[in-house]
MARBAKOL-978698 format. One record per residue (C-alpha): chain; z, y, x. Coordinates in steps of 0.05 Angstrom, whole numbers. Each point is the difference from the previous one (the first is absolute). Layout:
// MARBAKOL-978698
 cadena      z      y      x
      A      Z      Y      X
...
//
This chain:
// MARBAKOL-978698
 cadena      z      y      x
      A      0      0      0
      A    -15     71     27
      A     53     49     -7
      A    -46     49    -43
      A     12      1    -76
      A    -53    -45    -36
      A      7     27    -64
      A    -12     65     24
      A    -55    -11     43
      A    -39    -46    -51
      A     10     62    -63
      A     36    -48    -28
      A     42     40    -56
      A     24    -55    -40
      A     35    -67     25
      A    -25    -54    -52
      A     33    -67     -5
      A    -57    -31    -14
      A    -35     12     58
      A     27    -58     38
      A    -36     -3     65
      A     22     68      9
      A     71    -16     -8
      A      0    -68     41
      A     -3     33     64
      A     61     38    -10
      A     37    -67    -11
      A     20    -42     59
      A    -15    -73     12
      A     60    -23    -41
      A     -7     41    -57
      A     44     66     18
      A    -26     77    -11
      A     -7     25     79
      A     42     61      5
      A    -27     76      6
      A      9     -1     75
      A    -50    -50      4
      A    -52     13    -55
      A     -5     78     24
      A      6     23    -71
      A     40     58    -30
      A     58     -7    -36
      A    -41     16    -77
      A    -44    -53     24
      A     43    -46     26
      A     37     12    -60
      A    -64    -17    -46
      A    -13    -58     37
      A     60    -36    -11
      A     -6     10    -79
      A    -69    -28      4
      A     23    -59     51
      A     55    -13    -65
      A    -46      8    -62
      A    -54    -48     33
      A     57    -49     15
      A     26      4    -68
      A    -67    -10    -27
      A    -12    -61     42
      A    -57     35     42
      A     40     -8     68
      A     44    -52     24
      A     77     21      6
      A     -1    -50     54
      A    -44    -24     53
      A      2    -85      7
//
């Protein structure tokens, strides 16, 4: 991951939870959100992300864990 924001850079205004590939590579190989230090993001995205990581696991779109 490169320490720039992707959201940002992409003019990505909304975080959607469906858009699954896009969340996957904020998630670790066993299933865990990577923290803002790593992903580069701001806080209001980082923030966004994690409510869209949630929805799409509620929803059964991502895994909660990684097997």
């Amino acid at each position: 991951m490169n320490k720039k924001d992707f959201f940002l850079e992409n003019n990505i205004a909304h975080i959607d939870y469906k858009a699954v590939p896009a969340l996957r590579q904020f998630i670790n190989k066993n299933g865990r959100m990577l923290s803002r230090k790593v992903t580069g993001l701001t806080a209001k995205n980082q923030r966004a992300l994690s409510q869209a990581i949630k929805r799409a696991r509620y929803m059964g779109l991502l895994p909660y864990l990684e097997q």
